[in-house]
Phi, psi and omega in degrees: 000251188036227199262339149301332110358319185252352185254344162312321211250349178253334167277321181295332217259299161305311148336299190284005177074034153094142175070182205278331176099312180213136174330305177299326181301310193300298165314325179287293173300024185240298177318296203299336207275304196314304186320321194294318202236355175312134194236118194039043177061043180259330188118349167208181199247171151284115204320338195282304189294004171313337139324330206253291196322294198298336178265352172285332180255068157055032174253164178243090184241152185290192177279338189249346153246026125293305189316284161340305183277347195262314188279338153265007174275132182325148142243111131306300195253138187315095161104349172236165173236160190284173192274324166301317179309320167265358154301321175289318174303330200285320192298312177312320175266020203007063173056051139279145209214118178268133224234179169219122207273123191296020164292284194321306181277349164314313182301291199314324179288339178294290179313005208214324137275142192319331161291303188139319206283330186101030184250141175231169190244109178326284222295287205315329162288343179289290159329310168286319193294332194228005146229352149247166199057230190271099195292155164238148177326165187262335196257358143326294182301301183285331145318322192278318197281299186330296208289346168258033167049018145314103194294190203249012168272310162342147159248129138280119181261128172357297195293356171258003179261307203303311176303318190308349202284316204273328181280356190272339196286000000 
């Protein structure tokens, strides 16, 4: 998943004239998503993974509006929740979605490399990408640097994370 994943799904999202486009479309990538995590096909999943559900139909959501939905979404059964609780959540929110604007990553790369410039330090992106916020796997990480042809000397600039994103899509 991780940011290739979510810049897939912010271009599918525009296609579609912003947002799920319709309750059925959403409910289908909510179901097809659920099937992924789904345990042993009962109808519900484990709460840790409600993060991974909400970010395969494109929400972003932080560690403190996970925190928030795992205490208002049910666990009946210790630790997991059912596929209807998080169709009602999703519904409640009517498929609103926190989104990252390429704006949004110019900031961040800015704030976040040493310089300033929107530029980061291959480690350093290695580092961020796999201890903050919603972590990605380390062979995640190394996918995105293949693909923006970053040597291991290299800064990344936003704007080369973003073209490695539109040519692997």
């Amino acid at each position: 998943m991780g940011l290739k994943r979510f810049f897939e799904e912010e271009e599918k999202s525009e296609r579609c004239g912003g947002g799920f486009g319709s309750n059925f479309a959403q409910n289908e990538e909510l179901h097809e998503a659920f099937k992924i995590f789904e345990i042993n096909r009962k109808g519900r999943m484990w709460v840790k993974d409600l993060g991974k559900i909400l970010r395969c139909i494109g929400w972003n959501p932080s560690e403190s509006d996970l925190a928030e939905a795992r205490k208002e979404l049910e666990t009946r059964i210790k630790g997991q929740i059912f596929y209807h609780d998080i169709e009602r959540y999703v519904a409640q929110r009517d498929g609103a979605r926190v989104g990252c604007a390429e704006d949004d990553l110019q900031e961040a790369f800015s704030a976040l490399g040493k310089s300033g410039d929107g530029k980061i330090n291959v480690n350093d992106f290695r580092r961020f990408m796999t201890t903050l916020g919603e972590k990605m796997e380390p062979d995640e990480v190394e996918e995105l640097l293949k693909e923006t042809k970053a040597t291991e000397r290299d800064s990344i600039d936003y704007r080369q994370l973003l073209e490695a994103l539109e040519l692997s899509s």
